[in-house]
Biopython code that builds the backbone (N, CA, C, O; Angstrom):
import numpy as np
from Bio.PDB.StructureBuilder import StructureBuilder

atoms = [
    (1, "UNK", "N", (4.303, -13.817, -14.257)),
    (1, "UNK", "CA", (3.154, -13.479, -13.437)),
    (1, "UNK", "C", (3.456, -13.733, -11.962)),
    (1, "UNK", "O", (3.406, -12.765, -11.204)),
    (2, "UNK", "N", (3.747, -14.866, -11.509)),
    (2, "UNK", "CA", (4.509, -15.223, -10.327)),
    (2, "UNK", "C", (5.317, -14.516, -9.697)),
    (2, "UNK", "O", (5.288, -14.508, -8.467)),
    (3, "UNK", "N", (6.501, -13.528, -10.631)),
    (3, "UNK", "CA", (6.900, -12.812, -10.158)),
    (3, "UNK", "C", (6.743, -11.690, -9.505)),
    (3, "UNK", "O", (7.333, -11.221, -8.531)),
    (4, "UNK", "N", (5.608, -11.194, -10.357)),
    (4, "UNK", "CA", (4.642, -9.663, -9.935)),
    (4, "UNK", "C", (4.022, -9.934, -8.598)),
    (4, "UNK", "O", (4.074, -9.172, -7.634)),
    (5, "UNK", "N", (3.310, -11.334, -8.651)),
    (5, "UNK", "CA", (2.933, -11.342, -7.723)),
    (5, "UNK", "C", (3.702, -11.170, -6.309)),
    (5, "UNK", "O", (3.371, -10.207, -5.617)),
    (6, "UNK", "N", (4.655, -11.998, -5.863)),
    (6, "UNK", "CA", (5.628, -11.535, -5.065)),
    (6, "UNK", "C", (6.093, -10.457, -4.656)),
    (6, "UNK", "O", (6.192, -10.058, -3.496)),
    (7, "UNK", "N", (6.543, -9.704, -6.122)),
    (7, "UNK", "CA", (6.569, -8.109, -5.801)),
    (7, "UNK", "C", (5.418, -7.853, -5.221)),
    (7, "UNK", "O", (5.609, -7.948, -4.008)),
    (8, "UNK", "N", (4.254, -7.561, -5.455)),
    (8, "UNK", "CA", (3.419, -6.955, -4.746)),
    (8, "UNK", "C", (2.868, -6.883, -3.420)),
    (8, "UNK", "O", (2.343, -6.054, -2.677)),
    (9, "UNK", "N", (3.304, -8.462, -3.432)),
    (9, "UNK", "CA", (2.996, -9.046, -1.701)),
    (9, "UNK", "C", (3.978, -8.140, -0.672)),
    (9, "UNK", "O", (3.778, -7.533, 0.380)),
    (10, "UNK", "N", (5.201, -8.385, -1.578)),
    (10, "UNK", "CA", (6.698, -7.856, -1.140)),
    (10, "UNK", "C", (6.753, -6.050, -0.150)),
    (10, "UNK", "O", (7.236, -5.584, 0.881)),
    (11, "UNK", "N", (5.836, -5.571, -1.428)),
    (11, "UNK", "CA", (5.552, -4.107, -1.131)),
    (11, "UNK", "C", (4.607, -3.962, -0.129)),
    (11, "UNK", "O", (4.944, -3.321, 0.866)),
    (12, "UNK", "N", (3.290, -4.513, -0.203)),
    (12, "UNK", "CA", (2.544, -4.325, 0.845)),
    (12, "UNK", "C", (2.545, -4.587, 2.307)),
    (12, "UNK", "O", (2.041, -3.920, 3.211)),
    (13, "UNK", "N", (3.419, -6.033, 2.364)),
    (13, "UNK", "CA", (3.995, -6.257, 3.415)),
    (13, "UNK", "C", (4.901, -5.176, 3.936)),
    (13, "UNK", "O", (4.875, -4.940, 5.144)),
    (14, "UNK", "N", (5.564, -4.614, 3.280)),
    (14, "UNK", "CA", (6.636, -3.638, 3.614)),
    (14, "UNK", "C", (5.645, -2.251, 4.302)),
    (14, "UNK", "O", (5.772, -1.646, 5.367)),
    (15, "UNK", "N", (4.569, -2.081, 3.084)),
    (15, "UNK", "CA", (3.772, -1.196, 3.733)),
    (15, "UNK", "C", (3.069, -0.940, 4.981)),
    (15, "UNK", "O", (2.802, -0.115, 5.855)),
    (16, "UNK", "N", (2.929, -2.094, 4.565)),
    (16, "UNK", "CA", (1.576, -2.413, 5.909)),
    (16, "UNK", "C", (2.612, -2.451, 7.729)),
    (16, "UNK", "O", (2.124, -2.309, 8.851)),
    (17, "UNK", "N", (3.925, -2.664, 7.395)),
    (17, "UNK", "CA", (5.308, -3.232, 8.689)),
    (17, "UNK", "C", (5.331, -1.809, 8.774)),
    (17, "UNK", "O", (4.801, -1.210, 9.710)),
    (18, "UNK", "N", (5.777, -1.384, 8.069)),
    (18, "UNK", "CA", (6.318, 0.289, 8.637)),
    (18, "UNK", "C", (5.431, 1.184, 8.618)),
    (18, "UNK", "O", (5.987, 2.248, 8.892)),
    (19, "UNK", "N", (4.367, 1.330, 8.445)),
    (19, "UNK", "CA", (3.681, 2.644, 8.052)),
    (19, "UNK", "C", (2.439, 2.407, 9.832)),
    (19, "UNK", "O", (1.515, 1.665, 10.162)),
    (20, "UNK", "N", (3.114, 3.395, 10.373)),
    (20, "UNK", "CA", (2.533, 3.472, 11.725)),
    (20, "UNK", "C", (0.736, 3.980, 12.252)),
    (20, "UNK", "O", (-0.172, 3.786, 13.060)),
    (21, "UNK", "N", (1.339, 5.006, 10.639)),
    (21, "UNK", "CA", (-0.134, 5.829, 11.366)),
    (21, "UNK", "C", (-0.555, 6.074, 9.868)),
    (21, "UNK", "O", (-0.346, 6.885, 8.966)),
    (22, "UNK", "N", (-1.286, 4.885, 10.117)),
    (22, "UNK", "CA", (-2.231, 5.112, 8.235)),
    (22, "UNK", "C", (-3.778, 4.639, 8.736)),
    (22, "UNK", "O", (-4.161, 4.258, 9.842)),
    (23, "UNK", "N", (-4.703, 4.872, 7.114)),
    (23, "UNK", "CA", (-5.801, 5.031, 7.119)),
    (23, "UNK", "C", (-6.061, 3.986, 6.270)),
    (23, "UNK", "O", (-5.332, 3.940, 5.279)),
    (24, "UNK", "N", (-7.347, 2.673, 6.441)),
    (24, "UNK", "CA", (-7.538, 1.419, 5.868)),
    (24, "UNK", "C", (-8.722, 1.997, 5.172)),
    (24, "UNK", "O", (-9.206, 2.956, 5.774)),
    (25, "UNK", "N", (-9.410, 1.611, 3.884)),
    (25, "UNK", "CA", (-10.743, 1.616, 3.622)),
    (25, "UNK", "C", (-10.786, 0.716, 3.103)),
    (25, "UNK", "O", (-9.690, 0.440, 2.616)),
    (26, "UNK", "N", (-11.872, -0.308, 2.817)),
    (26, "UNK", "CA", (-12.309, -1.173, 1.768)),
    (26, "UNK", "C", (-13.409, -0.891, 0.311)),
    (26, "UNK", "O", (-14.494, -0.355, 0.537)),
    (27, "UNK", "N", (-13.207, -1.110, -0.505)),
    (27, "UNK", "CA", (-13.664, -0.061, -1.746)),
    (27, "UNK", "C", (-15.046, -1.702, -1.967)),
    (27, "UNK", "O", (-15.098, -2.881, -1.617)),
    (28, "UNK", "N", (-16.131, -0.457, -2.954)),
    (28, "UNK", "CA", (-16.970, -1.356, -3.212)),
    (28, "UNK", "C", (-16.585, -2.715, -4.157)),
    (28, "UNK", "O", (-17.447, -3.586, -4.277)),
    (29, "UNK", "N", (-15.712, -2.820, -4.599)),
    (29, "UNK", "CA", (-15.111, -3.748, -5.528)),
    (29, "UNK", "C", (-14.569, -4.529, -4.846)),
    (29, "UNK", "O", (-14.278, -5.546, -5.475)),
    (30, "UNK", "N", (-14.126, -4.550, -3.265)),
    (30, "UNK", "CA", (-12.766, -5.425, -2.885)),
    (30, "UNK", "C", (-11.686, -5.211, -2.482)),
    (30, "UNK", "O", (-11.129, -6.005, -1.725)),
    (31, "UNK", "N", (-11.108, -4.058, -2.897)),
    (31, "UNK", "CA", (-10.251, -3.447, -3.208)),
    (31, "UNK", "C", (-9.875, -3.133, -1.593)),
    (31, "UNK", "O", (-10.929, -2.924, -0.991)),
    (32, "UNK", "N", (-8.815, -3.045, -0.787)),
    (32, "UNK", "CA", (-8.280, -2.677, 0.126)),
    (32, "UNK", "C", (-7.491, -1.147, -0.235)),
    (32, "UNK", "O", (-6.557, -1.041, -1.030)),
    (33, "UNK", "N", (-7.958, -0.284, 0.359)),
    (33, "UNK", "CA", (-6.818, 0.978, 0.069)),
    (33, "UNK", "C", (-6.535, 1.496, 1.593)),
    (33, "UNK", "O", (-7.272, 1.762, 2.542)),
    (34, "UNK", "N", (-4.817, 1.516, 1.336)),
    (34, "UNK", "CA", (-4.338, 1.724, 2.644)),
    (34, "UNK", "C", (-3.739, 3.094, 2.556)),
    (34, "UNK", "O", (-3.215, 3.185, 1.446)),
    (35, "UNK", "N", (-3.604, 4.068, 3.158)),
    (35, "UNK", "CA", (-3.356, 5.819, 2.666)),
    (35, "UNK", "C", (-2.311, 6.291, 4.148)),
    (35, "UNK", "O", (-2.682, 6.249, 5.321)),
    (36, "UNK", "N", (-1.180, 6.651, 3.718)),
    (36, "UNK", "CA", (-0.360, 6.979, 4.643)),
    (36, "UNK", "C", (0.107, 8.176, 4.555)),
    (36, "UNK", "O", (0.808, 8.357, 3.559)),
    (37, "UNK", "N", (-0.052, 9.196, 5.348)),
    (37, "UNK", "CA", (0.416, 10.727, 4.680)),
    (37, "UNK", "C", (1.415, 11.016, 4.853)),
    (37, "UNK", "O", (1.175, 11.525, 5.948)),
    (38, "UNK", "N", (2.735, 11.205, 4.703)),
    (38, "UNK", "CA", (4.013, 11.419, 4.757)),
    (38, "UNK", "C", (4.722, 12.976, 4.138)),
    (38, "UNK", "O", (5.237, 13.151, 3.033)),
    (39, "UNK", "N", (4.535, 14.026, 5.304)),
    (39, "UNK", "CA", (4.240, 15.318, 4.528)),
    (39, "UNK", "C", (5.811, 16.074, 4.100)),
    (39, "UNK", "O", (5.998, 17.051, 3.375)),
    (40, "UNK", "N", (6.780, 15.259, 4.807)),
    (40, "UNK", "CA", (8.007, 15.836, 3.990)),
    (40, "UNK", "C", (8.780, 15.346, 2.966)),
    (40, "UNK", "O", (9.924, 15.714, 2.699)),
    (41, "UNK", "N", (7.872, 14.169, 2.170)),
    (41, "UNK", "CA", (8.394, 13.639, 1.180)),
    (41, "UNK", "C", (7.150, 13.867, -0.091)),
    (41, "UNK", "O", (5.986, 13.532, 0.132)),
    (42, "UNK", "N", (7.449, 14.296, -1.032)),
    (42, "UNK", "CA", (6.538, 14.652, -2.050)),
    (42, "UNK", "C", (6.447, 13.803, -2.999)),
    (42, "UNK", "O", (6.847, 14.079, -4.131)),
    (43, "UNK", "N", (5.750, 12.297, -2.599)),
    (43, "UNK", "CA", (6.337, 11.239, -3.485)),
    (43, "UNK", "C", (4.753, 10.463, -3.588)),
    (43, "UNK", "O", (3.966, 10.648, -2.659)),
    (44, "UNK", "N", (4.442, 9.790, -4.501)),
    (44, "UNK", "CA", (3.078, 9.185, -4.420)),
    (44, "UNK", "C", (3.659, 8.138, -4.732)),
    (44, "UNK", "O", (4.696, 8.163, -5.395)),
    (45, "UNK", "N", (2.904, 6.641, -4.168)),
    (45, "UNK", "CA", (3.174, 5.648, -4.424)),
    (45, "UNK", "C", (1.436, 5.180, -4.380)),
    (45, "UNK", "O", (0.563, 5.500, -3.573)),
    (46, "UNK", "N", (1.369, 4.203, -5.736)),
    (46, "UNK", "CA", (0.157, 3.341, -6.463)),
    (46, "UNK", "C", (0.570, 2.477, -6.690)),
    (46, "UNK", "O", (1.336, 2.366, -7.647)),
    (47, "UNK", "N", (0.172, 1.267, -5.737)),
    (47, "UNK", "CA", (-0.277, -0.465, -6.040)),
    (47, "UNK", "C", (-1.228, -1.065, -6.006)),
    (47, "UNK", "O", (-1.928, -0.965, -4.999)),
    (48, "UNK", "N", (-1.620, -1.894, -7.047)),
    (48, "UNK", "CA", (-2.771, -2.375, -7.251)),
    (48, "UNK", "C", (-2.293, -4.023, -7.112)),
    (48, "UNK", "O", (-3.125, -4.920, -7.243)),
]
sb = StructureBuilder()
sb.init_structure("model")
sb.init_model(0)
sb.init_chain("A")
sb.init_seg("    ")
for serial, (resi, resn, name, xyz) in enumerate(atoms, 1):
    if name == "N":
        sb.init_residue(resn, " ", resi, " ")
    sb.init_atom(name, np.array(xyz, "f"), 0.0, 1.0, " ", f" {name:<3s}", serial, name[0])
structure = sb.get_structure()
């Protein structure tokens, strides 16, 4: 469990450092969703 967690921190941190020009919302649950559009890569990325 410890581990996941890390990973995840790992990723978002990463997300949140490089991703210049993104969009924050906060969801009724808590939930932080951060949305970055990146239109020459056709790739979706989902972390919860």
């Amino acid at each position: 469990m410890k581990k996941i967690f890390i990973s995840v921190v790992f990723v978002l941190v990463g997300i949140i450092a490089f991703a210049s020009d993104y969009s924050t919302f906060n969801l009724d649950n808590g939930q932080k969703l951060i949305i970055k559009e990146v239109h020459d890569k056709p790739i979706v990325i989902i972390d919860m």
